[in-house]
PyMOL CGO cylinders between C-alpha atoms (Angstrom):
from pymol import cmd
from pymol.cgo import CYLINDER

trace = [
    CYLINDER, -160.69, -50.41, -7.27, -157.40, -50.02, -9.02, 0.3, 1, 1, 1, 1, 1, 1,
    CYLINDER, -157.40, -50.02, -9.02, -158.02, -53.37, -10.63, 0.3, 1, 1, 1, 1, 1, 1,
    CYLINDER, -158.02, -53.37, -10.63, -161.01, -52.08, -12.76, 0.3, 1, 1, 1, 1, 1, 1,
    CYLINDER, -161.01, -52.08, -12.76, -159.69, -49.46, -14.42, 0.3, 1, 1, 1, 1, 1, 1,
    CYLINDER, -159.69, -49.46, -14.42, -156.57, -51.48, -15.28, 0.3, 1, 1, 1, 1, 1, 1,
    CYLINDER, -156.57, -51.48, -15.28, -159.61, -53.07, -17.15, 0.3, 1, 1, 1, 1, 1, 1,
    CYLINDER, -159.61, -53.07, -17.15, -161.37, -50.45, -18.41, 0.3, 1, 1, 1, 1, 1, 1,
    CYLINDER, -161.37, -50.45, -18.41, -158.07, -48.39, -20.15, 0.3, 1, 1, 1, 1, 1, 1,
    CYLINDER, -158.07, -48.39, -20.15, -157.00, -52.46, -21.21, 0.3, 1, 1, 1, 1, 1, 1,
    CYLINDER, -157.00, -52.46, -21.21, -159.75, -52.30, -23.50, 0.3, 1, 1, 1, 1, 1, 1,
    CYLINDER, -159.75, -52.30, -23.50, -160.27, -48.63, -24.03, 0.3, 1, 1, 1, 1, 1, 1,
    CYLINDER, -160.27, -48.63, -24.03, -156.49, -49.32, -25.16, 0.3, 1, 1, 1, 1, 1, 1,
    CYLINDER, -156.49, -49.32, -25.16, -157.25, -52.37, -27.54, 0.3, 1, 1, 1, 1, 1, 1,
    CYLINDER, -157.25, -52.37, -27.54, -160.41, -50.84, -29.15, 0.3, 1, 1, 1, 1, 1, 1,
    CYLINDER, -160.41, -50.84, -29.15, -158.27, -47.71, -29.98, 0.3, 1, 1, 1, 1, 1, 1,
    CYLINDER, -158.27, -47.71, -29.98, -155.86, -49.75, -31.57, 0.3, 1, 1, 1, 1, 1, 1,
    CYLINDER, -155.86, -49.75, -31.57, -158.26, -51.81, -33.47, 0.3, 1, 1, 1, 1, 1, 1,
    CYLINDER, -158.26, -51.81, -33.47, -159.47, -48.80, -34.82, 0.3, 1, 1, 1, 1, 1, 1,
    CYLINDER, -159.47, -48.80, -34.82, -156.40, -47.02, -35.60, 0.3, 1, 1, 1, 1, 1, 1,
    CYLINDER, -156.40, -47.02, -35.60, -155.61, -50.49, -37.43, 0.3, 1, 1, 1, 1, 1, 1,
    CYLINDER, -155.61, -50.49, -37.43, -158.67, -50.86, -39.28, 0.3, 1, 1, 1, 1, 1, 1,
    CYLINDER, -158.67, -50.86, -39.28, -158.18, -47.25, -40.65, 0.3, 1, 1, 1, 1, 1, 1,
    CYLINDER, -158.18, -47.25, -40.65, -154.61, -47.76, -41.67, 0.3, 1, 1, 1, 1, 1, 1,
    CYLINDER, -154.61, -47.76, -41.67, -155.66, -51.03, -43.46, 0.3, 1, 1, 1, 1, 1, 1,
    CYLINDER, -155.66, -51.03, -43.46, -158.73, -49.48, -45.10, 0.3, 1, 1, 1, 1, 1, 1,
    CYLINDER, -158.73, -49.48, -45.10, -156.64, -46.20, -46.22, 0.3, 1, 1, 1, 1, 1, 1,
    CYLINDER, -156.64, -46.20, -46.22, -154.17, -48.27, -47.97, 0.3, 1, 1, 1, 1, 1, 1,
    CYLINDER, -154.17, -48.27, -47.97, -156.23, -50.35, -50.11, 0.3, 1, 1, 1, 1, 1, 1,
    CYLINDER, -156.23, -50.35, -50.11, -158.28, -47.12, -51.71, 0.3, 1, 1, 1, 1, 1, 1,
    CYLINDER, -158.28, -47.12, -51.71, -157.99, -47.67, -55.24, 0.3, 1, 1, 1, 1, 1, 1,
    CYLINDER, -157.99, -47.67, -55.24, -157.12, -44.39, -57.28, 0.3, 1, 1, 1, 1, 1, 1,
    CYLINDER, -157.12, -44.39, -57.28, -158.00, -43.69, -60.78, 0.3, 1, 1, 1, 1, 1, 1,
    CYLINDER, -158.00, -43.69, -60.78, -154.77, -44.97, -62.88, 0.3, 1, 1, 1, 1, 1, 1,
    CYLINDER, -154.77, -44.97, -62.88, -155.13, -48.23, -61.10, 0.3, 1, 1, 1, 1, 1, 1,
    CYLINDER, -155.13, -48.23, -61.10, -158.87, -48.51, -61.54, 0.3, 1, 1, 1, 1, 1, 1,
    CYLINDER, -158.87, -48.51, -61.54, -157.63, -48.24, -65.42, 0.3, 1, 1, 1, 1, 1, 1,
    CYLINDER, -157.63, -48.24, -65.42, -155.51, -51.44, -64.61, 0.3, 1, 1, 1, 1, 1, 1,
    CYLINDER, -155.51, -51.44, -64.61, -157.65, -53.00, -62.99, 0.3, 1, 1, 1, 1, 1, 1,
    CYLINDER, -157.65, -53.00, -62.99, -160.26, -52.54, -66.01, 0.3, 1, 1, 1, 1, 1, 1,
    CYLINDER, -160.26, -52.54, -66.01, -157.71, -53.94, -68.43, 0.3, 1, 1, 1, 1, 1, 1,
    CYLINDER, -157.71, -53.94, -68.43, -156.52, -56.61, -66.25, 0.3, 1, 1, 1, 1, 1, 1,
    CYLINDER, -156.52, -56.61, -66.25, -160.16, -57.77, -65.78, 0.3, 1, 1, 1, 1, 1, 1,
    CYLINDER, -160.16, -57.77, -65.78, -160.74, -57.91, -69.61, 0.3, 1, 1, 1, 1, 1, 1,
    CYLINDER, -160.74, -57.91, -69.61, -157.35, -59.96, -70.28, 0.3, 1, 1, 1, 1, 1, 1,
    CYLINDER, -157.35, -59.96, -70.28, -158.73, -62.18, -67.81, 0.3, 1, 1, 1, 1, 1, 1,
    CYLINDER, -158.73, -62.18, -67.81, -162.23, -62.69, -69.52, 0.3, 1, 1, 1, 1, 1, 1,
    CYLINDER, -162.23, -62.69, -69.52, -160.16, -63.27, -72.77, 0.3, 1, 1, 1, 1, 1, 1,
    CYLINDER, -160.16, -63.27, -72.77, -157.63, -65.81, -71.53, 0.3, 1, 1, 1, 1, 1, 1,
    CYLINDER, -157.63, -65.81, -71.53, -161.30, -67.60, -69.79, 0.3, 1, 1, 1, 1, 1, 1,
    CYLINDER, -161.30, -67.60, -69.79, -162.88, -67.93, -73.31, 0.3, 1, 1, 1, 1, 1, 1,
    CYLINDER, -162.88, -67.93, -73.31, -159.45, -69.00, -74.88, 0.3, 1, 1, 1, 1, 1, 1,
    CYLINDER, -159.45, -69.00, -74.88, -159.15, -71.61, -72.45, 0.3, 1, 1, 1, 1, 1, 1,
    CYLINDER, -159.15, -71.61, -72.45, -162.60, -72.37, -72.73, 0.3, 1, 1, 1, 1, 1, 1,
    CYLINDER, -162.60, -72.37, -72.73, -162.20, -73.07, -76.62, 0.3, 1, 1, 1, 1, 1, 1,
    CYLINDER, -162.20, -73.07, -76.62, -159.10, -74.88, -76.22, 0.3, 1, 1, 1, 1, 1, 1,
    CYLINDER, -159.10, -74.88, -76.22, -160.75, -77.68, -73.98, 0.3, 1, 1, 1, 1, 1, 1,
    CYLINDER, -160.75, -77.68, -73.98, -163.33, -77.78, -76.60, 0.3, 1, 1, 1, 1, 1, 1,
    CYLINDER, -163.33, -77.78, -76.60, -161.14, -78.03, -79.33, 0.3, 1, 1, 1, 1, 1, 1,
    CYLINDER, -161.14, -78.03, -79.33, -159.22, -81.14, -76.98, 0.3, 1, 1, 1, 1, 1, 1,
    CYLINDER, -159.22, -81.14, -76.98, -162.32, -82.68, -76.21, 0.3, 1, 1, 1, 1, 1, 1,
    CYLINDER, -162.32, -82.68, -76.21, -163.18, -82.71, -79.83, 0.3, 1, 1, 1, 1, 1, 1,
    CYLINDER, -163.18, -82.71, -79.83, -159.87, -84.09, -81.14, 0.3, 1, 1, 1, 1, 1, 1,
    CYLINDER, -159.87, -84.09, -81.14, -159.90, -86.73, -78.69, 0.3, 1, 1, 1, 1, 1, 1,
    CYLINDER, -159.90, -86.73, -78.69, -163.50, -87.48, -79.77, 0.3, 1, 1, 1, 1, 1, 1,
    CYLINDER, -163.50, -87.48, -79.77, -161.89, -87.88, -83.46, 0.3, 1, 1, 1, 1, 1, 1,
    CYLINDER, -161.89, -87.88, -83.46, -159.14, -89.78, -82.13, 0.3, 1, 1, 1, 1, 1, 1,
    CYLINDER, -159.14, -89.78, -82.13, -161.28, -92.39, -80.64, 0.3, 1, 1, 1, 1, 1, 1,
    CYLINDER, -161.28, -92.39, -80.64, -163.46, -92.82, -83.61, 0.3, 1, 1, 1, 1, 1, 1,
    CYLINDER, -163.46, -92.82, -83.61, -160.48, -93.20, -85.85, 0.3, 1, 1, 1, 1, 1, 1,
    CYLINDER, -160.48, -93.20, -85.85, -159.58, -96.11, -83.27, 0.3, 1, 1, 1, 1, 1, 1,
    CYLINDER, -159.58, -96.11, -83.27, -162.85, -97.29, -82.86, 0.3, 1, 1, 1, 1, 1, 1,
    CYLINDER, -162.85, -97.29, -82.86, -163.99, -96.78, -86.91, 0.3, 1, 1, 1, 1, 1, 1,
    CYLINDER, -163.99, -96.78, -86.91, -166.79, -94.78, -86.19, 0.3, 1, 1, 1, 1, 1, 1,
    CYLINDER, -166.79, -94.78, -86.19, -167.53, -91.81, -88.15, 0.3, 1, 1, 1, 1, 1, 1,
    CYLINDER, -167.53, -91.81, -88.15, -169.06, -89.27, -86.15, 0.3, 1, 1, 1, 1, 1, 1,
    CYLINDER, -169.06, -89.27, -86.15, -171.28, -86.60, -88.10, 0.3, 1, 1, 1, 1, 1, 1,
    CYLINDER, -171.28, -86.60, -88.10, -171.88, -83.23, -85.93, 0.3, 1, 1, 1, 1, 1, 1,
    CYLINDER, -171.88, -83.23, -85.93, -172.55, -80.28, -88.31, 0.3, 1, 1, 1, 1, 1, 1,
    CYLINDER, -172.55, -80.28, -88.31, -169.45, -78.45, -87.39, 0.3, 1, 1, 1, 1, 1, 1,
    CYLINDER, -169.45, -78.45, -87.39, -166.81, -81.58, -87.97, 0.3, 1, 1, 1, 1, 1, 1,
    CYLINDER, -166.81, -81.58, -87.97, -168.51, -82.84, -91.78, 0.3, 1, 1, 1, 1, 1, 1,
    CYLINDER, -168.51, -82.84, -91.78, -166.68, -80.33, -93.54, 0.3, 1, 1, 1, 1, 1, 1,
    CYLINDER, -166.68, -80.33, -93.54, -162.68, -80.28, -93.16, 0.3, 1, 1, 1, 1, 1, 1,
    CYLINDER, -162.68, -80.28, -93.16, -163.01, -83.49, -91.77, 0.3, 1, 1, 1, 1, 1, 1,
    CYLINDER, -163.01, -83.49, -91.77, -164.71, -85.55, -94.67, 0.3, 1, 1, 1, 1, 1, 1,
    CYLINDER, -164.71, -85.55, -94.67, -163.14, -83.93, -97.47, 0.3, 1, 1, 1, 1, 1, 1,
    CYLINDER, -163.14, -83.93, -97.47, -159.60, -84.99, -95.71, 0.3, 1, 1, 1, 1, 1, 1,
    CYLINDER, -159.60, -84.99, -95.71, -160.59, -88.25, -95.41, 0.3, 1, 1, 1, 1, 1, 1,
    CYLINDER, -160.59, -88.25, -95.41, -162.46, -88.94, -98.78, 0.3, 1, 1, 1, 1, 1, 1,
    CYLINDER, -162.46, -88.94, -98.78, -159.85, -86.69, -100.59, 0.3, 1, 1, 1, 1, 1, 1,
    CYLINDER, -159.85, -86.69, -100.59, -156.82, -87.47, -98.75, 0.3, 1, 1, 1, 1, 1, 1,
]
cmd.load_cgo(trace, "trace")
């Protein structure tokens, strides 16, 4: 008889822990105002720095388009590259 409520306060032990753990846990990850500011600026530098790199591999991808076609001698003629890239060639 002894045996079961070594059992019984076992887990009446552990489930009072869990709990006393889960609440410490959950208490220290509360966010408060000034760092919900942070956050919200952190979050937007991190959207920017996204669309830079985003533009940057375009911008590779586009110069290592050019590159081959100066290798290859193929002129490629997308709206956005007839410009700058003509008049440099045809003007010097």
């Amino acid at each position: 008889m002894f045996e079961n409520w070594v059992v019984i306060l076992a887990v009446a032990l552990s489930i009072a822990v869990g709990l006393g753990l889960g609440w410490m846990l959950r208490g220290r990850s509360c966010v408060t105002a000034p760092q919900r500011a942070e956050l919200e600026r952190l979050r937007s530098e991190l959207s920017t720095a996204v669309g830079l790199q985003a533009d940057k591999d375009a911008r590779i991808a586009t110069l290592e388009a050019d590159l081959e076609a100066e290798r290859t001698g193929c002129v490629r003629f997308e709206p956005e590259h007839r410009g700058a890239q003509l008049a440099r060639r045809q003007f010097g």
